[in-house]
N, C-alpha and C positions, 0 to 999 in steps of 0.2 A: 504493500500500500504506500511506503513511503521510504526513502531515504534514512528516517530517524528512527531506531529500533524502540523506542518508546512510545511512538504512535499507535499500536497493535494496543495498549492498554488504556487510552482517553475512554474508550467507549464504557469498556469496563469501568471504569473508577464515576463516569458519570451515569452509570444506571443505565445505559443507551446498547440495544442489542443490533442495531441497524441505523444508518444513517437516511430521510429519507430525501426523495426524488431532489426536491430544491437543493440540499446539502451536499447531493453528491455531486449535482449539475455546479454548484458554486467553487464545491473542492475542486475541479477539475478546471474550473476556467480562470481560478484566482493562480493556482500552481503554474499557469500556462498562458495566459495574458498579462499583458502590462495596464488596462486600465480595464476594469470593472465596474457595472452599474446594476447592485442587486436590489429587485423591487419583489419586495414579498411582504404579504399580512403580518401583522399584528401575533404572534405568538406562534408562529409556523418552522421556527428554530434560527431567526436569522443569525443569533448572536455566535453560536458552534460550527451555522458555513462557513463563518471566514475565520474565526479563533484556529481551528483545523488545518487548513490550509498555513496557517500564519507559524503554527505550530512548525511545521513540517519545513518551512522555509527557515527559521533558524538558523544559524550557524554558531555550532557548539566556542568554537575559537574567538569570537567577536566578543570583545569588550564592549559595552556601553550599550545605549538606546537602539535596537534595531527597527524596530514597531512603533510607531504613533498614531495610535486612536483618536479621536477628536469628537465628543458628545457634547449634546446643547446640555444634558442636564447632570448634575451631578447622581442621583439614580440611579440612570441608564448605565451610567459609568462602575456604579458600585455593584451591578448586576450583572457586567461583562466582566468582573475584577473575581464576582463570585464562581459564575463559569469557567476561568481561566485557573484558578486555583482549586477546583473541583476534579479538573485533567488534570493534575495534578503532575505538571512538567518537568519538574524542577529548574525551570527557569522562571527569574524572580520578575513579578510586575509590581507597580504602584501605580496609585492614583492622583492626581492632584486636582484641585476645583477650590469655589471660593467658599469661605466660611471653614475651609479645615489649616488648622495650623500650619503658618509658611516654615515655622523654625522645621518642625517634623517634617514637611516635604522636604526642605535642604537636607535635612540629614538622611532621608532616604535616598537623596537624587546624588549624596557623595559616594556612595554604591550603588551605581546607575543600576535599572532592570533594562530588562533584553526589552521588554513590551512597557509602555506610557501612556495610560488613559487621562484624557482629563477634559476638562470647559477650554472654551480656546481663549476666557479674559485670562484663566489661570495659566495655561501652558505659556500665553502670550509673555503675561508675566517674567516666569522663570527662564524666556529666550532673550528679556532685556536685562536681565541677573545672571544671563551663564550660567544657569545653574547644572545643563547639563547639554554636551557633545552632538551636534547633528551630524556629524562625518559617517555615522554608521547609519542611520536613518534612511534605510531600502524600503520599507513599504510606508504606506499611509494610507487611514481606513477615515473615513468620515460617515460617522453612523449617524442615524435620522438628519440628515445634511442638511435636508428641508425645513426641519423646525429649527436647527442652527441657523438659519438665512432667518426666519419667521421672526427669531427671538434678537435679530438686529446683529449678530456674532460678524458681519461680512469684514469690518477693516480687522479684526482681530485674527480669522483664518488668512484673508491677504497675506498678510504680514506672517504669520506663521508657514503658509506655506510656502513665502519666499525664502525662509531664513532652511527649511529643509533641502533646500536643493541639489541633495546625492539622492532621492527619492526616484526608485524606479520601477516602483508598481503603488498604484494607484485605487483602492477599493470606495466605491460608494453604494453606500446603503438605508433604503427607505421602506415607509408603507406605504408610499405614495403615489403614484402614476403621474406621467406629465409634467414633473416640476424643472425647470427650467438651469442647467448646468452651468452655475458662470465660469468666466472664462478664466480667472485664476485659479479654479483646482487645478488648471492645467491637464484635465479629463478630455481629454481626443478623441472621438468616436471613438466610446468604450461597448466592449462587450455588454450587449444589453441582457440578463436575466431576468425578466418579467413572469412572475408568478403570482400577480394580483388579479388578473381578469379572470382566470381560471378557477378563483377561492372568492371573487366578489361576493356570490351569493350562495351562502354555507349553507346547504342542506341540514346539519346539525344542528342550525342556529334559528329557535319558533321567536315568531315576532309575535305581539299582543299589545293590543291597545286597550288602554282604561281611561275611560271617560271620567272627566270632573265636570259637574254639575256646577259647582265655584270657578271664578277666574283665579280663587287663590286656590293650585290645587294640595294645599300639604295635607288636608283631610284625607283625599284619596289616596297620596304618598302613603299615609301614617294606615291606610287598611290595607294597600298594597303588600308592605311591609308584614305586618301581622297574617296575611294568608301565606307567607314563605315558607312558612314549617320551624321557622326558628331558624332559618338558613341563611347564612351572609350575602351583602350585596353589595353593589357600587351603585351610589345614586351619582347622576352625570347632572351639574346648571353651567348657564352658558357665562355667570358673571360669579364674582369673590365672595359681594353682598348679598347674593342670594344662596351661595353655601353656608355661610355663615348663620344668614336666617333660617334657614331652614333646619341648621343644625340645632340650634336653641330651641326651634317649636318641638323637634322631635324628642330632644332630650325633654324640655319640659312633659311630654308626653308618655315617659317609660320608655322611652327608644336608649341604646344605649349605643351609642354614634360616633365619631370621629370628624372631623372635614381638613382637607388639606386642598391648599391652594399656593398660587407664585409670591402672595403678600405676606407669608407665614415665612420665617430666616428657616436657614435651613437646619438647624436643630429642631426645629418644631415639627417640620416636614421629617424629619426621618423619626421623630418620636410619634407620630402619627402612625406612617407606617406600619413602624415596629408593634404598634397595640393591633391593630387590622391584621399585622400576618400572622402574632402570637394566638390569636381570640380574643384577646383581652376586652377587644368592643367587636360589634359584630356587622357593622353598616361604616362605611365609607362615603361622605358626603364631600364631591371633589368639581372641578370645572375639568376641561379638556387636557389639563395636565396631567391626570391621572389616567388618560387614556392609552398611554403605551409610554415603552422605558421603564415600567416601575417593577420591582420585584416580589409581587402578591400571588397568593394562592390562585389557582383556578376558579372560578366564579360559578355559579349556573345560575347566576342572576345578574342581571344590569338591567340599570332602571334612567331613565330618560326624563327628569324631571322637565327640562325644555329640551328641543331639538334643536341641533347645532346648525348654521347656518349652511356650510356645506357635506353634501353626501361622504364623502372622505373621514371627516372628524366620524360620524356616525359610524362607520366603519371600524374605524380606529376604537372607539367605545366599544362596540359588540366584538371585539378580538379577545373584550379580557374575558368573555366565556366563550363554547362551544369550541373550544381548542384542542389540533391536533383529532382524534377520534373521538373524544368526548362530548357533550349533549348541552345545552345550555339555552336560557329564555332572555330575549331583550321587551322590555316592557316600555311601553310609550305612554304618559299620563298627557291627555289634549283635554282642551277646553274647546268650544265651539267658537266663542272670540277672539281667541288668538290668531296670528298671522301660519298659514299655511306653509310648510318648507315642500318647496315644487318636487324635490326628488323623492319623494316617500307616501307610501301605498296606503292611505286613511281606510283601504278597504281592508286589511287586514285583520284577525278575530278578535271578538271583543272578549273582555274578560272583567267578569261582576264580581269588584270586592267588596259590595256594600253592608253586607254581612260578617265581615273579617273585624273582629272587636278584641279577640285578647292577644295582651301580648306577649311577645314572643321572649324563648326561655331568658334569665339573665346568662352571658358569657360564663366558661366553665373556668376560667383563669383571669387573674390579675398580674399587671407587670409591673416588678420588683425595680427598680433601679440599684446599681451597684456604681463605688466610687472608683471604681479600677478596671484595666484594660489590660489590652496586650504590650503596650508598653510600661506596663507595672509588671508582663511575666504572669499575666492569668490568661487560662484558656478556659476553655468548657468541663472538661475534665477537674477541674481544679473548683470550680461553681459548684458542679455535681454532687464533688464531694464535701464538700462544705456542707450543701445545704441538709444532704443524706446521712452525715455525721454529726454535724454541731445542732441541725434543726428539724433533725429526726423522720426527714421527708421520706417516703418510697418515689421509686424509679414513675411510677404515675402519678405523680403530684406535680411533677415536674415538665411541664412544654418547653417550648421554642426557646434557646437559648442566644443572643446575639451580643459578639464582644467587639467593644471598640477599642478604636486606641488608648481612650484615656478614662472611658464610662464603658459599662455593660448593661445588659435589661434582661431577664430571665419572667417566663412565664410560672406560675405557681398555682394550683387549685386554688380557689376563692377561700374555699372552707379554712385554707392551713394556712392563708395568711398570717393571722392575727398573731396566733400560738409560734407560727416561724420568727417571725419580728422580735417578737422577746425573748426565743430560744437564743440567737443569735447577738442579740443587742449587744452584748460584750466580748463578741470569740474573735480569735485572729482567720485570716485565711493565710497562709501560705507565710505567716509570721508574721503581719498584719493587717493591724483593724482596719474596715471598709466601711463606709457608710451604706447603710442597705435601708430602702423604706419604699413605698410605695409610688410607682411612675408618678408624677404631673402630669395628666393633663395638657392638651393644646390648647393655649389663649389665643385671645382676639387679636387679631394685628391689622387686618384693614383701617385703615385712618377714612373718616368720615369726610 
């Protein structure tokens, strides 16, 4: 399969018994053209087509940066950073973006990794600091490139991808169709991989409309919700202030909810997240940003509190379920007053939640905040045993565990809270004391 005798084990170490059609069409055109344009849906593997390939291109002998990724969002980036360390290659990658510590990116970037993910204000950054070597810098991957352009990135990639200039393979990737290649990636009639027309319209994916009788529709959101089975979901609005509102009526409601949006810093955005992927809340209240890039369970619900202005976004939204072979429902809440969006089928089946009154279970877990990371020398293993030793938990008491550099979050049955927190209140881990107490919460940051 490949030149690097380590490639025969990626699949294995990621759970993966076959690569499929798109993946293997991408391994084969990225190992073997110079410039690459992959256009595939929302959750169809794009981030493993070209990790693979990128793999395989390596050169064991090469000091410094060989790879430079380039993502609009900080996320997307920590989700290609989780994939790449799941293949578990042994060649070292880092991330860099804003909002995470410049000192700790310098000290990672003075032991350069083969592979560099990051934002292009942050990469731009560290190529006016030297922080690190383009001489080795052979490929360059620009993932959702289109929401990079959308999100204003253009003089930042310019300028980055002038400063790369020993670049000689070229990868872009979208979910997009149609979006327009300027002329600084330096992308020359590239191999076009187009695997969106063919997944447009997902057979595994039931659409349902629910009627609101109100122009405000949270009444029918809040029964919507309650007929799910207690099942999680992504609710999608088209603005900040109406995540936000909406988050409030639902919580005042027994909903037990989250929202995450661009006005939230990005410690807020990833402690969001982090409650939605642990369980810890069970709804997700988001705008368009949540619609791809982010690293959340598989869904079999999305819910559409507005429809997005264009067909694209709506797609992009129903990617986070019915993914891959799996089953999944997108739910559209209309009003008869509202402005029609021309690409979407009002004929589609209705669905009567008017009846749907109790609500759904509370979450089975709470998330723990801890004051140490991997740069204090804690892993998961070291959590585990903590909590299993000093606060008496069994192996199912214990969820999703997620360690940062400098803070951790650990999932915990609800019930064992209380009794963990005092068990613990004075014991060392690993020779020492951490602060451990219950997550915060995501506050308001929209400015009025």
């Amino acid at each position: 399969m490949s030149k690097n005798p380590f490639s025969n084990n990626v699949l294995l170490n990621l759970g993966i018994q076959s690569l499929n059609e798109m993946q293997e069409v991408a391994q084969d055109a990225i190992l073997n053209d110079a410039n690459v344009l992959l256009l595939s849906p929302t959750g169809s593997g794009k981030t493993l087509a070209f990790l693979l390939p990128i793999f395989q291109m390596l050169e064991e002998d090469v000091k410094g940066v060989q790879c430079l990724i380039l993502v609009p969002s900080r996320e997307l980036g920590l989700q290609i950073e989780q994939v790449w360390k799941k293949m578990a290659t042994h060649y070292k990658v880092n991330i860099c973006y804003g909002g995470h510590s410049i000192d700790t990116e310098l000290k990672n970037l003075s032991n350069p990794p083969a592979l560099l993910i990051g934002t292009p204000g942050r990469i731009a950054d560290h190529l006016e600091r030297h922080s690190f070597d383009t001489q080795n810098v052979k490929t360059l991957v620009l993932d959702e490139f289109d929401k990079s352009l959308q999100l204003g990135f253009h003089e930042e990639m310019k300028y980055i991808i002038g400063k790369v200039n020993k670049v000689n393979k070229r990868i872009l990737v979208s979910a997009t169709s149609g979006v327009e290649i300027p002329r600084y990636t330096q992308v020359n009639d590239p191999t076009v991989l187009d695997f969106i027309q063919e997944e447009k319209h997902n057979e595994n994916l039931d659409i349902r409309i629910v009627f609101s009788k109100s122009k405000d529709k949270i009444e029918s959101l809040f029964q919507l919700i309650c007929s799910l089975n207690s099942e999680s979901a992504i609710v999608f609005c088209n603005h900040r202030e109406a995540v936000e509102r909406i988050h409030d009526m639902l919580t005042a409601k027994g909903i037990i909810a989250t929202f995450y949006h661009g006005g939230l810093d990005q410690d807020e955005r990833e402690r969001a997240l982090i409650q939605f992927r642990n369980g810890s809340v069970s709804y997700l209240i988001t705008t368009d940003l949540g619609a791809r890039g982010l690293d959340i369970p598989e869904m079999k619900h999305v819910i559409h509190y507005h429809l997005p202005s264009k067909e694209d976004e709506f797609i992009h939204r129903n990617g986070r379920t019915a993914r891959m072979l799996a089953t999944g429902t997108a739910y559209v809440i209309v009003n008869e007053t509202e402005k029609k969006a021309d690409y979407f089928d009002y004929g589609k089946r209705r669905l009567d939640v008017s009846n749907a009154k109790s609500l759904p279970k509370a979450p089975l877990f709470q998330t723990l905040y801890i004051s140490g990371g991997k740069k204090n020398k804690l892993n998961k293993f070291d959590i585990v045993g903590f909590l299993s030793q000093k606060g008496e938990l069994g192996r199912d008491d214990i969820g999703l565990i997620e360690v940062k550099d400098f803070i951790s979050f650990v999932a915990v049955k609800y019930p064992k809270v209380k009794d963990l927190l005092a068990k613990v209140k004075d014991e060392k881990m690993k020779g020492k004391k951490y602060k451990i107490e219950v997550a915060r919460k995501v506050i308001k940051k929209v400015e009025e």
